[in-house]
N, C-alpha and C positions, 0 to 999 in steps of 0.2 A: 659345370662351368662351360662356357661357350667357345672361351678360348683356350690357346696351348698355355700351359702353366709358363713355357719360355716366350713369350711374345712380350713381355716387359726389355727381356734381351734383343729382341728383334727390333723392336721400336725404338729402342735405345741406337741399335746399329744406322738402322735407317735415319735417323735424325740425324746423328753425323754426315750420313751419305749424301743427304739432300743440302747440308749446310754447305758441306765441298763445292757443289753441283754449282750452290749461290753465288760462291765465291767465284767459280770460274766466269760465269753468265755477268755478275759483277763485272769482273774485267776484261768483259768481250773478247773472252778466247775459245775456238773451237776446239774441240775435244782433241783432235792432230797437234792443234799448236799448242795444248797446255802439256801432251806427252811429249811433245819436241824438247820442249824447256824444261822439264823434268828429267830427259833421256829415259824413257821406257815405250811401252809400244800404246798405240790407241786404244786396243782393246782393253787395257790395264784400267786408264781414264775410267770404261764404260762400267767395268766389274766394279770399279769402288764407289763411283755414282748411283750403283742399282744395288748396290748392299751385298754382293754377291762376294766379295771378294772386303778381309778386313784389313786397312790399311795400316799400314806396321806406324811408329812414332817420324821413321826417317819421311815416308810417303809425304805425310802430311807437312811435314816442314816444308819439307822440296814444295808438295801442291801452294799452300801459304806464299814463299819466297816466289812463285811462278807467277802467282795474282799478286806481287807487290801488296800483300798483306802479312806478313811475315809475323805481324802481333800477335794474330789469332792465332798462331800453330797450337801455345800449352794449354791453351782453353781446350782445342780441339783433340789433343792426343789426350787429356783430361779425361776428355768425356768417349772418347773411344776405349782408353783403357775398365771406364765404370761401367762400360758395355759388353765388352769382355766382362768382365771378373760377373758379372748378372749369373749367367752359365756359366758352372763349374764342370769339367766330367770327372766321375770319380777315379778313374785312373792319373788321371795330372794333379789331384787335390789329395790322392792318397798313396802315391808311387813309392813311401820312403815308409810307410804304417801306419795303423789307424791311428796311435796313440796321439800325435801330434794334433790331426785335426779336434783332439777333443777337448785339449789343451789352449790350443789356438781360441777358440770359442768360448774362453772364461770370462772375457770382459765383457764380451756382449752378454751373454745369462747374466751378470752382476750389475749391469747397466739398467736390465731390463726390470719393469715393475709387475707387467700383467702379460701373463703367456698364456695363447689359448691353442689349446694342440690337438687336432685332430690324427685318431690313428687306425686304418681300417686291416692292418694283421698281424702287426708288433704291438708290444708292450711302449707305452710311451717311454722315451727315452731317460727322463727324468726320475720316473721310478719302476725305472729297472734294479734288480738288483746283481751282486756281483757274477752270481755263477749264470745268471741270462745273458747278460752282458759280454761275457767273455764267450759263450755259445754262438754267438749271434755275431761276435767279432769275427769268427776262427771261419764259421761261414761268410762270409763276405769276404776275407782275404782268399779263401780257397777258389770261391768262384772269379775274382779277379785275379788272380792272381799275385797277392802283394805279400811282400815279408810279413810273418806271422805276431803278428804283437797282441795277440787278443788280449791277453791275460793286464796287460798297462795301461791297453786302452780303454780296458772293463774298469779298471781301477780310476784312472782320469775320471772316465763318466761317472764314476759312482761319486767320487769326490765333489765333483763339479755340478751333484745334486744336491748336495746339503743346503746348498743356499734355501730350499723350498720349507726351511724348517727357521730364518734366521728373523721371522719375524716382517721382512722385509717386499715378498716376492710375494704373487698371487697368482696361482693356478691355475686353469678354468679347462678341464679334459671333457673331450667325446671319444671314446673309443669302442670300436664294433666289437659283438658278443664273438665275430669272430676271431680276434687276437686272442680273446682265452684260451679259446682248444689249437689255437695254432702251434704245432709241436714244433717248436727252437731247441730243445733239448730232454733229454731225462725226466722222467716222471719225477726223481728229489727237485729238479732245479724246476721245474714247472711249478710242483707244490707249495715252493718256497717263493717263487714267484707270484705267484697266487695271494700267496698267505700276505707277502709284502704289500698286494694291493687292497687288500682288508686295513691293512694297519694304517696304510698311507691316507684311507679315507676320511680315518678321524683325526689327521693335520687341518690346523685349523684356515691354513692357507690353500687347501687342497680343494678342490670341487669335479670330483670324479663320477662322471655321468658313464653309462653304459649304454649301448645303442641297440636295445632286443633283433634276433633274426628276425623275428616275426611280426618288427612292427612295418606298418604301412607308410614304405615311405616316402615321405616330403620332402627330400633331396637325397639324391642317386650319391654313392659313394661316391668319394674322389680321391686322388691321392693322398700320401699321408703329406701335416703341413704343421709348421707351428707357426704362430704370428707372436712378433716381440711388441707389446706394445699398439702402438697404430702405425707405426715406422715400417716395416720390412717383417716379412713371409718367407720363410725356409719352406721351398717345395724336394720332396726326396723321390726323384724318377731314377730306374734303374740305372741311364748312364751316366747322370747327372744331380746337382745341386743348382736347382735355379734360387735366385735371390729375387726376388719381388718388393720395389720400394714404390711402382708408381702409383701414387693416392686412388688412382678408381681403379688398378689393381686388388689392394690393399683393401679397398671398400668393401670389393666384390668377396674378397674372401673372408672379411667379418662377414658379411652379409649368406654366405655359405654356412660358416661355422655357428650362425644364430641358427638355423633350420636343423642343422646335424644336432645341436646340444638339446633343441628344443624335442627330435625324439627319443632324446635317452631317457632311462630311468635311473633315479637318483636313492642314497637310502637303502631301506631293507630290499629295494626290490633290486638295486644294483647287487648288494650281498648276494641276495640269493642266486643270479646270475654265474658270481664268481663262486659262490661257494659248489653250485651243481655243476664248473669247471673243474673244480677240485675233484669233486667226489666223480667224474669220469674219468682220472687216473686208475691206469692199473694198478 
C-alpha cells in the first residue's frame, strides 16, 4: 500500500485543522487577534491550524466562542476526538492489561458478519488457541512493559472466538507460510496450535487460505489487518492500533486482501503446508 496505515488519522486531524482555520478566515480575524481572544500565544493559533499541535475540547470551544460561532464547538471536539481514538498506542490502550482490550472488543466481533484477516507472522487471532494465546500475551506485556495477565487475556480471546462456530459469522483468512514456523512458544503449544488449525479448516464458516514462500508474488506483504465488514480495518503496528473507517481506505484494503487471498492455497495443499509445519517440530 502507498500509504501509512495511519494517514486515515492524519486526515482525520487535518480536516478539523482546516475547518478551525475556516472559521477564523470566516470572521476576519488574524491569527494575533484570534490568540488575543483566546488568551494563548500566536504560535498556538498556527500549530492547530497546520495539524501540528491536537487541540484539547477547551481549545476548541474557546476558538468557536472567538469566531462567534460557539455552535460548532461539539461537532468539532466530536470529530477531533474520532481522530484521536483513529490511532491508538498500545501503551495508553493496554497500561492496566491485556485482558480488558479483549474484552472490550466483543460487541464489535458480534456485530460483525464477514471478517477478512490477513496475517503475515501470527496465528490469526481468532483461532488461536489457549496455550498460544497466553504465550504470545506474556510476550508482549514483557516487551512493553504492562502487568502480566497473559493467562485472562488468552482466555477472553479464546472465548471471544466461539462466535466463528455460531452459525452466524463468516471467515475469510490469508495467512503467510510464514506464521507456521514462527516459534510463539514450545514445540506442545506449536503442535497444538497447528493441529487447531487443521480442525478449524473444516468450520463451515472458516476459509483458511495459506500463502506459500515460494509463490510469486502479486502483492508485497503488509502488515497484519482485519477488516470488520466493509466498515472499518484494525491495523496492528508495533506502537499502535490504527482504526481505518475511510471508505477508499477501506476499499484499498479489500482490494489488497483480494491479491493476498488470491495467492494462497486452499485445501490439501494448505494441509500439507501446515502439516510439514508440524512435522518440523522437534
Amino acid at each position: 500500500m502507498s500509504s501509512s496505515p495511519s494517514s486515515s488519522a492524519q486526515d482525520a486531524r487535518e480536516s478539523v485543522a482546516a475547518r478551525l482555520k475556516e472559521l477564523r478566515l470566516d470572521a476576519r480575524l488574524t491569527t494575533q487577534e484570534l490568540a488575543d481572544r483566546c488568551g494563548w500565544h500566536k504560535a498556538k493559533t498556527s500549530r492547530i491550524e497546520n495539524a501540528r499541535t491536537t487541540p484539547s475540547a477547551e481549545d476548541i470551544t474557546a476558538w468557536c466562542r472567538a469566531c462567534t460561532v460557539a455552535e460548532h464547538a461539539q461537532d468539532l471536539i466530536a470529530a477531533s476526538r474520532s481522530a484521536d481514538s483513529m490511532y491508538v498506542e498500545w501503551r495508553r490502550k493496554q497500561r492496566t492489561g491485556l485482558r480488558r482490550g479483549q474484552e472490550a472488543s466483543v460487541p464489535l466481533y458480534q456485530r460483525t458478519s464477514l471478517f477478512r484477516i490477513y496475517c503475515s507472522r501470527l496465528m490469526p487471532g481468532l483461532l488461536q488457541t489457549q496455550g498460544y494465546a497466553t504465550a504470545l500475551f506474556a510476550g508482549i506485556a514483557d516487551f512493553r512493559g504492562l502487568p502480566d495477565d497473559s493467562a485472562r487475556a488468552a482466555t477472553a480471546r479464546v472465548d471471544r472466538s466461539h462466535l466463528i462456530q455460531d452459525g452466524h459469522h463468516r471467515v475469510v483468512l490469508a495467512v503467510e507460510e510464514e506464521a507456521l514456523h514462527h516459534r510463539i512458544a514450545d514445540d506442545a503449544v506449536m503442535a497444538a496450535q497447528l493441529g487447531y488449525l487443521l480442525t478449524a479448516m473444516s468450520y463451515p464458516a472458516v476459509s483458511l487460505g495459506i500463502i506459500p514462500r515460494s509463490v510469486r508474488r502479486g502483492m508485497w506483504g503488509t502488515e497484519t489487518f482485519t477488516m470488520f465488514d466493509d466498515n472499518r480495518v484494525h491495523v496492528e503496528l508495533l506502537a499502535a492500533k490504527v482504526t481505518v473507517t475511510s471508505p477508499s481506505e477501506v476499499a484499498l484494503y479489500s482490494r489488497a486482501f483480494g491479491r493476498l487471498r488470491r495467492m494462497a492455497v486452499y485445501g490439501a495443499e494448505a494441509r500439507a503446508l501446515i502439516t510439514g509445519a508440524l512435522d518440523s517440530l522437534g
